[in-house]
C-alpha positions in Angstrom: 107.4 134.7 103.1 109.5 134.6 100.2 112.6 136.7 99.6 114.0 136.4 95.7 117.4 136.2 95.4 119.6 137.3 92.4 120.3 134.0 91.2 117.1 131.9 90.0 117.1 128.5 90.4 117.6 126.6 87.4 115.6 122.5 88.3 118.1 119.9 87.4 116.3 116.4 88.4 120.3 114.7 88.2 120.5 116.5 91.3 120.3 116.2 95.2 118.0 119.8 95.9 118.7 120.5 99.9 117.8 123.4 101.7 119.7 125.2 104.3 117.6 125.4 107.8 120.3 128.5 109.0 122.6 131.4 108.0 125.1 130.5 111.0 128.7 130.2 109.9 128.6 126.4 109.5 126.0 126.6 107.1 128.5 129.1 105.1 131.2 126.5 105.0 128.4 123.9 104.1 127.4 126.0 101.3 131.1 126.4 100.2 131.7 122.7 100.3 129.3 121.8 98.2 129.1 124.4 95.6 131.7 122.7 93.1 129.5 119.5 93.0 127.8 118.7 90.1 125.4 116.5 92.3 124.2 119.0 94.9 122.4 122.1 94.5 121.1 124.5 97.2 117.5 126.5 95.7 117.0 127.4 99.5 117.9 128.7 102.5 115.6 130.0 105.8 116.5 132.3 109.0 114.1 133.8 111.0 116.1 136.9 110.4 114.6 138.6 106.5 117.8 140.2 106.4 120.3 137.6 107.5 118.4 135.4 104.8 118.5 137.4 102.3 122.0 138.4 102.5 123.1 134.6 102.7 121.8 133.9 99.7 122.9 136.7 98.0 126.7 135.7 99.3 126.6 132.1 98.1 123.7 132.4 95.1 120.9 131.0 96.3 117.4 131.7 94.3 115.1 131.3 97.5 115.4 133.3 100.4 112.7 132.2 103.6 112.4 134.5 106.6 111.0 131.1 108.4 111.8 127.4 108.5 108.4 126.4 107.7 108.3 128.3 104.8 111.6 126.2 103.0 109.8 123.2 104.3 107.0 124.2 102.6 109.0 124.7 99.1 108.4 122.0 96.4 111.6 122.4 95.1 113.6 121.1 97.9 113.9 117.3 98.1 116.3 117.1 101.6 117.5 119.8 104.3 120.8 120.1 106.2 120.2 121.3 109.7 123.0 123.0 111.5 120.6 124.8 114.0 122.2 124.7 117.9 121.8 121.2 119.5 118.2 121.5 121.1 116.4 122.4 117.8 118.3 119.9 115.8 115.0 116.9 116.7 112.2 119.8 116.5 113.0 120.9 113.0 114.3 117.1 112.0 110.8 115.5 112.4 109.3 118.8 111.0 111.8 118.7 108.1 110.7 114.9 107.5 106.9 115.3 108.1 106.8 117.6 105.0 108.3 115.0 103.2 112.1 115.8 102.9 115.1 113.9 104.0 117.2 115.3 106.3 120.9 116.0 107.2 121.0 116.9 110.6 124.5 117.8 112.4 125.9 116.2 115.6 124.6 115.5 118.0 121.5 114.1 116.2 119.7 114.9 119.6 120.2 115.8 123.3 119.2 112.0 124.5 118.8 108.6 123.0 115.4 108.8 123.7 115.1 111.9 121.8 116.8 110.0 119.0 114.5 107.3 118.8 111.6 109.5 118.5 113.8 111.2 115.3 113.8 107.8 113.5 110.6 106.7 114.4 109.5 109.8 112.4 111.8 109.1 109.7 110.4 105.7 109.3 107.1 106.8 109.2 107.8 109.3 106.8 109.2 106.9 105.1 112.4 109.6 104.4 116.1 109.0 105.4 117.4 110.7 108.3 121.4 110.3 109.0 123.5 112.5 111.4 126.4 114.3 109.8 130.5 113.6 110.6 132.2 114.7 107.6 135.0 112.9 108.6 133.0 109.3 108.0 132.8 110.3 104.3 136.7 111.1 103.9 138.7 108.6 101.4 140.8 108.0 104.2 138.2 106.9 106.8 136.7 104.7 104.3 140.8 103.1 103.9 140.9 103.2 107.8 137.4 101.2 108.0 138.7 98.5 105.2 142.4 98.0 106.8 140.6 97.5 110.0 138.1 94.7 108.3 141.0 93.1 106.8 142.3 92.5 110.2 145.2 94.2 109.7 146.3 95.0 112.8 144.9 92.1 114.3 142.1 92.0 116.9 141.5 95.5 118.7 142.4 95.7 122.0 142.7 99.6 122.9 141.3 102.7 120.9 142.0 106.0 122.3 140.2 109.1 120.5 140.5 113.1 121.6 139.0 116.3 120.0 139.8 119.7 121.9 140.2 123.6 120.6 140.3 126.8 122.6 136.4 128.7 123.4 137.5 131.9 124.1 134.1 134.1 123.3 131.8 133.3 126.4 129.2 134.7 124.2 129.6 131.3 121.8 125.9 129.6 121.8 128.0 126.4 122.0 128.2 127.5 125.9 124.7 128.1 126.7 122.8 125.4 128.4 119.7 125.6 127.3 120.8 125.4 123.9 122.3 122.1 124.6 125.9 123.0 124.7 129.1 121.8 126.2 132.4 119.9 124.8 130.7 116.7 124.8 128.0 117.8 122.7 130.0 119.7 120.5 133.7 117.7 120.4 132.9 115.0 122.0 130.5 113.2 119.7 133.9 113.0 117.1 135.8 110.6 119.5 132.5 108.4 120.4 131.5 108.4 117.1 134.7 107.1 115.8 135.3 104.4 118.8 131.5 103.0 118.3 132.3 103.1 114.3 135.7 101.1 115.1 134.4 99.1 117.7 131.5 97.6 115.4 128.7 97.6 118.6 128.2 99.8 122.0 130.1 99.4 125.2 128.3 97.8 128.3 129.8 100.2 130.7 131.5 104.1 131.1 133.4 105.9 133.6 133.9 109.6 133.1 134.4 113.0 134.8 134.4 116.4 133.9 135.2 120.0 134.7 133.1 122.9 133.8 132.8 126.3 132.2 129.3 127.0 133.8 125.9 124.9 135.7 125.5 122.3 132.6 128.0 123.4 130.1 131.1 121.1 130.6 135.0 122.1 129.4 136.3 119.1 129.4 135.4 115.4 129.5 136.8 112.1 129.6 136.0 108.5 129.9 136.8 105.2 130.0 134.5 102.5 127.6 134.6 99.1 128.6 133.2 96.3 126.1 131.6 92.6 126.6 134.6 91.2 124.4 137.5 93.2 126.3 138.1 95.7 124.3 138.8 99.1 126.1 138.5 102.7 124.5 139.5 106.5 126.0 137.5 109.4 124.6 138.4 113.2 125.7 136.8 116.4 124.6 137.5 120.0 125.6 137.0 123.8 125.1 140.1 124.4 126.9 143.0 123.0 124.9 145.0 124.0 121.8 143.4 121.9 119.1 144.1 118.8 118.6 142.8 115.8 117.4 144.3 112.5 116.8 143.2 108.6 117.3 145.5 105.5 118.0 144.0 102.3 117.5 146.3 99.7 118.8 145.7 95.8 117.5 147.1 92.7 118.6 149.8 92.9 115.7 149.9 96.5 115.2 148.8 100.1 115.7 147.1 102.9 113.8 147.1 106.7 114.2 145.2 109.3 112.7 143.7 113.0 113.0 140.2 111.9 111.4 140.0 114.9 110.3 136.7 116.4 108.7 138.3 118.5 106.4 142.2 117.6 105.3 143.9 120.0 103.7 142.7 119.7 100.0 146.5 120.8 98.6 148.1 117.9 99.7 147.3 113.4 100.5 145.6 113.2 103.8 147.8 110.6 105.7 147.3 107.9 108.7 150.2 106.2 110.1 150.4 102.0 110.5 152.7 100.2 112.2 152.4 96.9 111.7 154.3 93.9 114.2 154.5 93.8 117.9 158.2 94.6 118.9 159.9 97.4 119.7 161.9 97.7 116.1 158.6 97.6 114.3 157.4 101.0 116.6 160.0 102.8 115.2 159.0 101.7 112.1 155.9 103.6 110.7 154.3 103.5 107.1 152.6 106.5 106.3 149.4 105.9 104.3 147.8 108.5 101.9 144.4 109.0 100.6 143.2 112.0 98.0 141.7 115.1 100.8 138.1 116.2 100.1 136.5 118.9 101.7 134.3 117.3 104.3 130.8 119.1 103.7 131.5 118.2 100.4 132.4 114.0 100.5 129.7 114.0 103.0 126.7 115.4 101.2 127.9 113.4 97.9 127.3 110.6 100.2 124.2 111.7 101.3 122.4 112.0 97.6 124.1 108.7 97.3 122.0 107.0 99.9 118.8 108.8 98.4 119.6 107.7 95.7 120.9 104.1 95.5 120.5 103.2 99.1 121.9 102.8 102.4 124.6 100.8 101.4 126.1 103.7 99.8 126.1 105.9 102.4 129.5 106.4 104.1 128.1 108.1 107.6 126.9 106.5 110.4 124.0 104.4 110.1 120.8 104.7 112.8 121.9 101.8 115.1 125.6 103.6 114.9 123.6 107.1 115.3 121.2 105.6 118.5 124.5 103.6 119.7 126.3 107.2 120.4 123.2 109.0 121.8 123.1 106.3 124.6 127.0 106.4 125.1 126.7 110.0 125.7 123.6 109.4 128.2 125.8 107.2 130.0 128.8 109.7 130.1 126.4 112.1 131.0 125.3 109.9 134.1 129.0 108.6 135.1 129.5 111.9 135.1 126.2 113.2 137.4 126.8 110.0 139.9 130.9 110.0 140.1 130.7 106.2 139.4 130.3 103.6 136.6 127.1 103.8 134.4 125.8 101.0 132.5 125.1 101.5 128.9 120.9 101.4 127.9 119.7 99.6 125.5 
């Protein structure tokens, strides 16, 4: 069933169309992301909640207003659809979202396992639709100078990354803590910290060690590991529900180091900024450069990115790619099992 809202839409084929599969509060900040773009345009958005729909697209102008996913998926009008649903619905409504023909946006994690994952872009592929996995922070300017510094080689060959993500869950009624709805820090924060260390890294790690504490039977607090690589390289990930946020990286080279808060979404008022320190004494650690890159609002770089790739291909997309996207599923199985067994767990390809 359709709901009219106040605003019509008005068809604009220079744009992305993409409809909203939720009215939860990350959709709202989706939706204000991307309304000053010139290239993205929202005509829909569905809840299984009439009202809840209907008010949400009054809020942010939205013409179409579904009381049921199938209904947007049904809708001619929209091309792709961003899915922020909770974690275990993300690979039912992906395939469903791609099977009626649109490409799809899905938020972290892409799905509960790697197998899962598979089965998502085996559906893309036969759908012959794109289906990438959202980290806002992939798309930032200052990522993309992070990623080219790092190709230049210039901090030499990477020996160590170490990657954390943490913020206080104080409401226990927060679906990010209910089990069944795939919840826990590792689904939630942790996916940052792996994403960016399998980015960095440039291929998946052949073995984890991790542990973790928990809020409730499946629903971890806090986790960390340790990601050993063929060609030496070692990385440190931690996640948490527990901790004053925070969330920084160090990347430490042969011949120098990087930090930065990878942020997803930099204060726009000001540069976002990364530090380099570049030699291998102790005068050169004292010694930082600060580097600066314009801030964009993450919902916002990422979706421009995102009608990029429809448009001109996946060489212009700035998120992670499907290998990069399957990579992290299976480094989360194996945190997952490290974690179930209390010993090392090889990583599955």
């Amino acid at each position: 069933m359709i709901l009219r809202g106040e605003h019509e839409l008005t068809r604009d084929t220079s744009t992305l169309r993409i409809g909203i599969l939720s009215t939860a509060k990350i959709a709202g900040e989706f939706m204000r992301g991307v309304k000053p773009s010139r290239r993205i345009a929202v005509p829909a958005v569905a809840s299984r909640d009439a009202a809840r729909s209907k008010r949400f697209a009054r809020e942010h102008g939205i013409a179409n207003a579904y009381d049921s996913y199938e209904a947007l998926l049904a809708d001619p009008e929209v091309q792709a659809v961003y899915n922020p649903l909770p974690n275990a619905l993300h690979a039912e409504w992906s395939i469903k979202a791609l099977e009626s023909g649109k490409h799809v946006l899905c938020e972290k994690p892409l799905g509960l396992s790697a197998d899962e994952v598979g089965r998502m872009f085996d559906a893309a592929a036969k759908a012959g639709r794109h289906l990438v996995e959202a980290y806002p922070y992939l798309a930032q300017p200052l990522t993309v100078k992070l990623r080219q510094l790092l190709a230049a080689g210039e901090i030499g060959a990477i020996e160590l990354i170490q990657a954390s993500f943490g913020f206080p869950m104080p409401s226990s009624a927060n679906i990010r803590l209910e089990a069944k709805l795939g919840g826990g820090a590792l689904l939630d924060a942790g996916c940052y910290p792996i994403s960016l260390v399998r980015v960095i890294a440039g291929e998946c790690p052949i073995r984890v060690h991790a542990m973790s504490n928990w809020v409730s039977p499946g629903v971890d607090k806090s986790t960390a590991a340790t990601l050993e690589f063929a060609n030496g390289l070692v990385a440190q990930i931690s996640c948490s529900f527990g901790t004053a946020v925070h969330r920084f990286a160090l990347i430490a080279g042969a011949r120098g180091i990087i930090e930065t808060n990878y942020f997803n979404n930099p204060p726009t008022d000001r540069p976002a900024t990364m530090q380099i320190r570049r030699g291998t004494s102790w005068d050169a650690a004292h010694r930082p450069e600060s580097l600066c890159e314009p801030a964009m609002n993450g919902f916002l770089a990422e979706a421009e990115s995102f009608c990029d790739l429809i448009n001109r291909g996946i060489r212009h997309w700035r998120g992670a790619t499907p290998m990069e996207s399957l990579d992290i599923a299976r480094m989360i199985d194996a945190v997952k099992r490290s974690v179930r067994t209390g010993g090392a767990a090889q990583v599955r390809s």
